[in-house]
C-alpha positions in Angstrom: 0.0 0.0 0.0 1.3 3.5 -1.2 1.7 5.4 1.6 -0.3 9.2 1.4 2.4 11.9 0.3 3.1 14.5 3.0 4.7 17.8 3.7 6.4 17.4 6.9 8.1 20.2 9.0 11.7 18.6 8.2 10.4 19.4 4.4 9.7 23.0 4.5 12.4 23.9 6.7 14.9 23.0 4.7 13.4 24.7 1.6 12.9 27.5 3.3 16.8 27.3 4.6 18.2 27.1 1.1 15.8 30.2 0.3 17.5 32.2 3.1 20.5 30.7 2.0 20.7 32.8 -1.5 19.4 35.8 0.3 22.2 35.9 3.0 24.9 35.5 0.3 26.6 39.1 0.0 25.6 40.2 -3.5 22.9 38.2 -3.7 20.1 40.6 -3.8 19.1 40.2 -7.2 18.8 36.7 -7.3 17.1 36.4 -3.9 14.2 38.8 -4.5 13.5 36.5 -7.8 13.5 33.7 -5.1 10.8 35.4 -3.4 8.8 36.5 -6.0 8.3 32.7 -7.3 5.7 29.8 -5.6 7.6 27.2 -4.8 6.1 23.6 -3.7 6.6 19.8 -4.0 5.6 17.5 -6.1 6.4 13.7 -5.7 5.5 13.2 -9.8 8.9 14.4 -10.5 12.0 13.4 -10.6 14.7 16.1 -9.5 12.6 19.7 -9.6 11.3 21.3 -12.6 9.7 25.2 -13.3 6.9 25.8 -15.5 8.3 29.4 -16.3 6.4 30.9 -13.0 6.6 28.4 -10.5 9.3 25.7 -9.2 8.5 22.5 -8.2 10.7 20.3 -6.4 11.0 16.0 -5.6 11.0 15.5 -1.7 13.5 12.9 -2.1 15.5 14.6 -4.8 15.4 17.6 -2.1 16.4 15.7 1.2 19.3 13.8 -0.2 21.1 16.7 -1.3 23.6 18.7 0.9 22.0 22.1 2.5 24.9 23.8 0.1 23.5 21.9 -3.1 19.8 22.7 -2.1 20.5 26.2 -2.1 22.3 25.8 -5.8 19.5 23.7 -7.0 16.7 26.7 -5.6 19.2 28.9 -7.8 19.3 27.2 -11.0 15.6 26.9 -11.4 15.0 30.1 -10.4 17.4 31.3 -12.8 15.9 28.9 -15.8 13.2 31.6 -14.8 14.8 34.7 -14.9 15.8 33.7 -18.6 12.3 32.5 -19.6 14.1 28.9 -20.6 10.5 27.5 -20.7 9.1 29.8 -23.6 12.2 30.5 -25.7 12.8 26.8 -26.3 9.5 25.9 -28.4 11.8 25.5 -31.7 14.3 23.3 -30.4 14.7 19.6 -29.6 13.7 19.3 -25.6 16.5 17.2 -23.8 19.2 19.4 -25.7 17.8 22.8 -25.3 17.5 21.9 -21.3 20.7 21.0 -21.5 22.0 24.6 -23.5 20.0 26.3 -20.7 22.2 24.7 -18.0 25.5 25.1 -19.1 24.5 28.8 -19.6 22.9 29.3 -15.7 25.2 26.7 -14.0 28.2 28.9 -15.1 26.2 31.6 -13.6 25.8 29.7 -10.1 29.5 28.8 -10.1 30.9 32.7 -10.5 28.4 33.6 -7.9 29.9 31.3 -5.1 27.0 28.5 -4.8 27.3 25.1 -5.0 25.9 22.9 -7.6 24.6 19.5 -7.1 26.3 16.3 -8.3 26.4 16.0 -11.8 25.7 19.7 -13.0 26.6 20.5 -16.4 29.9 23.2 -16.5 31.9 23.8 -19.6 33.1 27.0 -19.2 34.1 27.6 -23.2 30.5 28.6 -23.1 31.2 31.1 -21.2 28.6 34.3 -21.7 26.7 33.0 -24.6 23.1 32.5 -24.1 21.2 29.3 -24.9 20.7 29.3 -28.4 24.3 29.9 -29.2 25.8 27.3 -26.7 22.9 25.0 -28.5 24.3 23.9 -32.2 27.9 23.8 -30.8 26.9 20.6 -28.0 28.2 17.4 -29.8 25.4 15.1 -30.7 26.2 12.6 -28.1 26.0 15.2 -25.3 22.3 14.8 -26.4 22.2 11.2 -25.4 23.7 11.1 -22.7 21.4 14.2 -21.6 18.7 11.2 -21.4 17.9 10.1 -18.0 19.5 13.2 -16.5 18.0 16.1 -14.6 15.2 17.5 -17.2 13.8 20.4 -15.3 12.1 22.9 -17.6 8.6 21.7 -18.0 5.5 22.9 -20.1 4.7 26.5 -19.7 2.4 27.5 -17.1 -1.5 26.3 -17.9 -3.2 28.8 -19.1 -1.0 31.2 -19.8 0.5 32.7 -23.1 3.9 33.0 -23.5 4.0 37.1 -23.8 1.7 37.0 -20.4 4.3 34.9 -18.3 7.2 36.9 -20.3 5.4 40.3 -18.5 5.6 38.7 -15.5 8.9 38.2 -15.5 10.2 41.3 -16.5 8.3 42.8 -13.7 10.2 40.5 -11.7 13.6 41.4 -13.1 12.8 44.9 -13.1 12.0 45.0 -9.1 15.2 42.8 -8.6 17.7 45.0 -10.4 16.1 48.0 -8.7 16.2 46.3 -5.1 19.9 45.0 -6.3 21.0 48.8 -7.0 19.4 50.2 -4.0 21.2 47.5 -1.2 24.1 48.5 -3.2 25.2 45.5 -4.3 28.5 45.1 -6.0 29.2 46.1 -9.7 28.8 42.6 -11.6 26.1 40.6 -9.9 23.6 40.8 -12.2 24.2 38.2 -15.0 25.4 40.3 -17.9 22.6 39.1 -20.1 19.9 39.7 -17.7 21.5 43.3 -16.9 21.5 44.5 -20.4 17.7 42.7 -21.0 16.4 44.6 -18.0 18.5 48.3 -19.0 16.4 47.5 -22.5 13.5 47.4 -20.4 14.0 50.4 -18.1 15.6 52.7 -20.6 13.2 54.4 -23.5 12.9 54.6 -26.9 10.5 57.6 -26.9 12.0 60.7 -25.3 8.7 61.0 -23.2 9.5 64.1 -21.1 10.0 66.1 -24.2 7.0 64.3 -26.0 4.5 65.7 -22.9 6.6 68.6 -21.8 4.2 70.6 -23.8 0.3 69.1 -22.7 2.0 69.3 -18.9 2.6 72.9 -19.4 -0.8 73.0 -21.0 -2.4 71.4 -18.1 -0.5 73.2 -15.2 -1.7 76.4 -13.6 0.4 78.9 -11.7 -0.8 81.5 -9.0 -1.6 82.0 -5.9 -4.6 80.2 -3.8 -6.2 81.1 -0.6 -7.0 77.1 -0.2 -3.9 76.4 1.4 -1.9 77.5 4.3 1.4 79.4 3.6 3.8 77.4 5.4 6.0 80.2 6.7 3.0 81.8 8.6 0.8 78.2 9.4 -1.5 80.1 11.5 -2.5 82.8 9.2 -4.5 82.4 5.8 -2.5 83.8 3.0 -2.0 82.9 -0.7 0.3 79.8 -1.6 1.5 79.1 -5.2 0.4 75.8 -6.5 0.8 74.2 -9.6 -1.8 71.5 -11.1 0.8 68.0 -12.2 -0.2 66.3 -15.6 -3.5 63.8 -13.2 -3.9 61.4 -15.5 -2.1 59.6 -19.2 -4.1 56.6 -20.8 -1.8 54.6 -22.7 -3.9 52.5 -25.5 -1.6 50.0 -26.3 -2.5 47.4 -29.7 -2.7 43.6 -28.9 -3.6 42.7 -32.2 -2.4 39.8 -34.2 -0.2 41.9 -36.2 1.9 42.8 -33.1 4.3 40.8 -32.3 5.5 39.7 -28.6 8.7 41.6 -28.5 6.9 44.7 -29.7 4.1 44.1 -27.2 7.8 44.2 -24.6 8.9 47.2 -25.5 5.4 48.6 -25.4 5.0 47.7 -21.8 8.8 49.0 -21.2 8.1 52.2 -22.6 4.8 52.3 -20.8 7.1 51.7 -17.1 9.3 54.3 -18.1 6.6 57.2 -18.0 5.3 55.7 -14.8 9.0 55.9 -13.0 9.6 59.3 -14.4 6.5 61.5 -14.9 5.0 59.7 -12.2 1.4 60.5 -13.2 -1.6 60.7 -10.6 -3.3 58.4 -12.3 -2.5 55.9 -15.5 -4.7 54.0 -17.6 -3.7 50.9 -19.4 -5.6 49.8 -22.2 -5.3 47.0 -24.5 -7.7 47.1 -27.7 -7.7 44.8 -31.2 -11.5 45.4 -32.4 -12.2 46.2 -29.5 -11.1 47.3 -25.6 -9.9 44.1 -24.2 -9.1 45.8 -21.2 -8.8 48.9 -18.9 -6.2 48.6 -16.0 -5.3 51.4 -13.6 -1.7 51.7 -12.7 -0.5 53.4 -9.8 3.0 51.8 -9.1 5.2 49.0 -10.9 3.8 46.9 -9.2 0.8 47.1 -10.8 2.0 46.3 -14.0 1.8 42.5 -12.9 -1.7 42.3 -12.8 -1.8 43.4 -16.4 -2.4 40.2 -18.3 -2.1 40.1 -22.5 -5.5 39.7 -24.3 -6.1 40.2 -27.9 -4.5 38.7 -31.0 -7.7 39.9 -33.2 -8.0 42.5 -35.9 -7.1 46.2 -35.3 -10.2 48.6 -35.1 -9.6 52.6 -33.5 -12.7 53.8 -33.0 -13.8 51.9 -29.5 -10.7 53.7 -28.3 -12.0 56.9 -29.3 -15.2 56.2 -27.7 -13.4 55.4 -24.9 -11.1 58.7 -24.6 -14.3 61.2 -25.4 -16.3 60.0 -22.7 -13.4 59.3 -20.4 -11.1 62.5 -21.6 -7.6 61.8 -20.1 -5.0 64.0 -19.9 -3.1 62.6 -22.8 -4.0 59.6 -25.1 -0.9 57.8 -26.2 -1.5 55.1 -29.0 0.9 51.9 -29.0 0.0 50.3 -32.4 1.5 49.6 -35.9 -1.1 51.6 -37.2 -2.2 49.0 -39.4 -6.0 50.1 -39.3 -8.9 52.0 -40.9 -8.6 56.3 -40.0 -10.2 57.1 -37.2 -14.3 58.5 -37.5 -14.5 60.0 -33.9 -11.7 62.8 -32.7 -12.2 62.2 -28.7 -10.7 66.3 -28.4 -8.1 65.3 -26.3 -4.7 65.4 -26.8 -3.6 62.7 -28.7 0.2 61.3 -29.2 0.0 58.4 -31.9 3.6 56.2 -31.6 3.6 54.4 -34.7 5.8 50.9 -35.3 7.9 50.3 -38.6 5.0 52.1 -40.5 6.3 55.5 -42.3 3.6 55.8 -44.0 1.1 56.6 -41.8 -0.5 60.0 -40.9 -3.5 60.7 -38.4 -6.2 63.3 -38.5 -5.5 65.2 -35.3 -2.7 64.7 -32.7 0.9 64.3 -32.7 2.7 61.1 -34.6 5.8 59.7 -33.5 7.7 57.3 -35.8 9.5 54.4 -34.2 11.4 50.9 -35.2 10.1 49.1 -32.5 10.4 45.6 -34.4 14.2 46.7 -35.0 15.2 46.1 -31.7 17.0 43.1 -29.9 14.8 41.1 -27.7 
């Protein structure tokens, strides 16, 4: 008789030592607040462990029998087959050898940082800062057989989900674990080099946005004096204050269509953040439309940007989101989109800044266009 699988105490100590474990390690900031931002659990069904691109799972008895050093370099790896989205970017490639490209690239990764792998990682260091797909045609074919029957640990994606919806994810998660990794001051170098110049792609803008709005906020500020507020050189007296009225609120209308594609959706969202961080805007609307408005998030902090899940993948149609701004009338309408779509009917008489992908071509009826290369860029 099979005998009822349990969590016991023993069990989620020790996962939750090899957890501290990364987060004590001097340095270690980035990596551990990916740690944290992951569910991690058991599951007796598996082998060794194994991440769905979200979530790590790992064998008890896989777990137990290592030492606490190589349970903290396991934690580690898988969380790091996260970081580099190893589950989605590996659709066009044979299974057991793309698994193993992944590994040589992370356990490299591990090693420099001071951890410990467990028995039997893969380590070649002439593979030295290439990512997977480069490391992947230069493996000799047996290294493919004899990656049978080894630690396979990169599941199917997360159920459910799309790939460009867990890839958001992440980058929310990379994003908050470089900036915690800057603020504690962490030394020069501990961010894997791929991951640092993947998340400075994120954080750093195409569009020069405070010079694209400088304008609509001097439009929408007000300067003078108000008797609403108390002067604070002379608290208990009433006298006039000057005030000035902040751009409130930006709606970002951002195309999901089919003719977007997932790395332009990125740098869509990135450029989105980037106006958050910086303009820091009371009050920011997300929308995502195809022939119609999929959906209307409000975004306060970065945070928020995880709830924001891709919908979409239809046709293209403008004039829901003009129906939208002229009864809602932001501050500013900025329009993510390829532009690949029939002129607009309605003019929602607010002001409108149309950023335009790989499409020179295109003019609008009102507003100001901005032409971009999004679909240049490196992923």
């Amino acid at each position: 008789m099979n005998l009822p699988s349990v969590v016991t105490p023993e069990m989620v100590q020790a996962l939750s030592l090899a957890k501290i474990g990364i987060m004590t390690k001097p340095d270690s900031v980035f990596f551990a607040t990916i740690c944290m931002a992951l569910e991690h659990k058991w599951d007796w069904d598996i082998p060794t462990a194994r991440t769905d691109g979200l979530s790590v799972s790992y064998n008890p008895d896989f777990f137990m029998a290592l030492t606490k050093n190589e349970r903290i370099g396991l934690v580690l790896h898988e969380i790091l087959h996260v970081a580099f989205f190893h589950v989605g970017r590996g659709d066009n490639f044979t299974p057991y050898r793309w698994n193993m490209a992944c590994d040589y690239v992370i356990n490299l990764i591990i090693i420099r940082a001071g951890f410990t792998l467990p028995d039997g990682g893969l380590v070649n260091r002439k593979y030295s800062g290439m990512a997977a797909e480069e490391v992947y045609p230069l493996m000799p074919e047996e290294d493919e057989a004899a990656a049978i029957g080894t630690m396979q640990d990169l599941g199917d994606p997360a159920a459910d989900t799309e790939n460009i919806s867990v890839q958001h994810q992440i980058d929310n998660i990379l994003v908050q674990a470089a900036m915690q990794s800057k603020q504690q001051n962490n030394a020069a170098g501990t961010i894997p080099g791929q991951l640092e110049r993947y998340v400075d792609r994120l954080l750093k803008p195409i569009v020069p946005w405070y010079r694209v709005l400088k304008n609509h906020m001097s439009q929408r500020a007000k300067s003078g004096y108000s008797y609403t507020r108390i002067n604070r050189r002379a608290p208990d007296t009433l006298l006039p204050s000057r005030y000035s009225v902040e751009l409130c609120d930006i709606a970002f209308a951002v195309d999901s269509s089919g003719s977007v594609t997932e790395k332009e959706f990125s740098h869509y969202i990135s450029e989105s953040i980037h106006v958050l961080k910086t303009l820091k805007p009371k009050i920011m609307k997300f929308l995502q439309f195809d022939t119609e408005i999929k959906s209307v998030d409000n975004l306060k902090t970065l945070r928020d940007f995880k709830k924001i899940t891709f919908t979409g993948r239809g046709g293209t149609k403008i004039d829901p989101v003009m129906e939208w701004a002229a009864r809602e009338k932001p501050a500013v309408l900025i329009i993510f989109t390829d532009g690949c779509f029939k002129q607009p009917s309605i003019n929602p008489k607010v002001p409108t800044v149309w950023v335009i992908d790989n499409n020179p071509e295109f003019t609008a009826p009102f507003g100001k266009v901005i032409h971009f290369n999004f679909s240049s860029l490196q992923a």
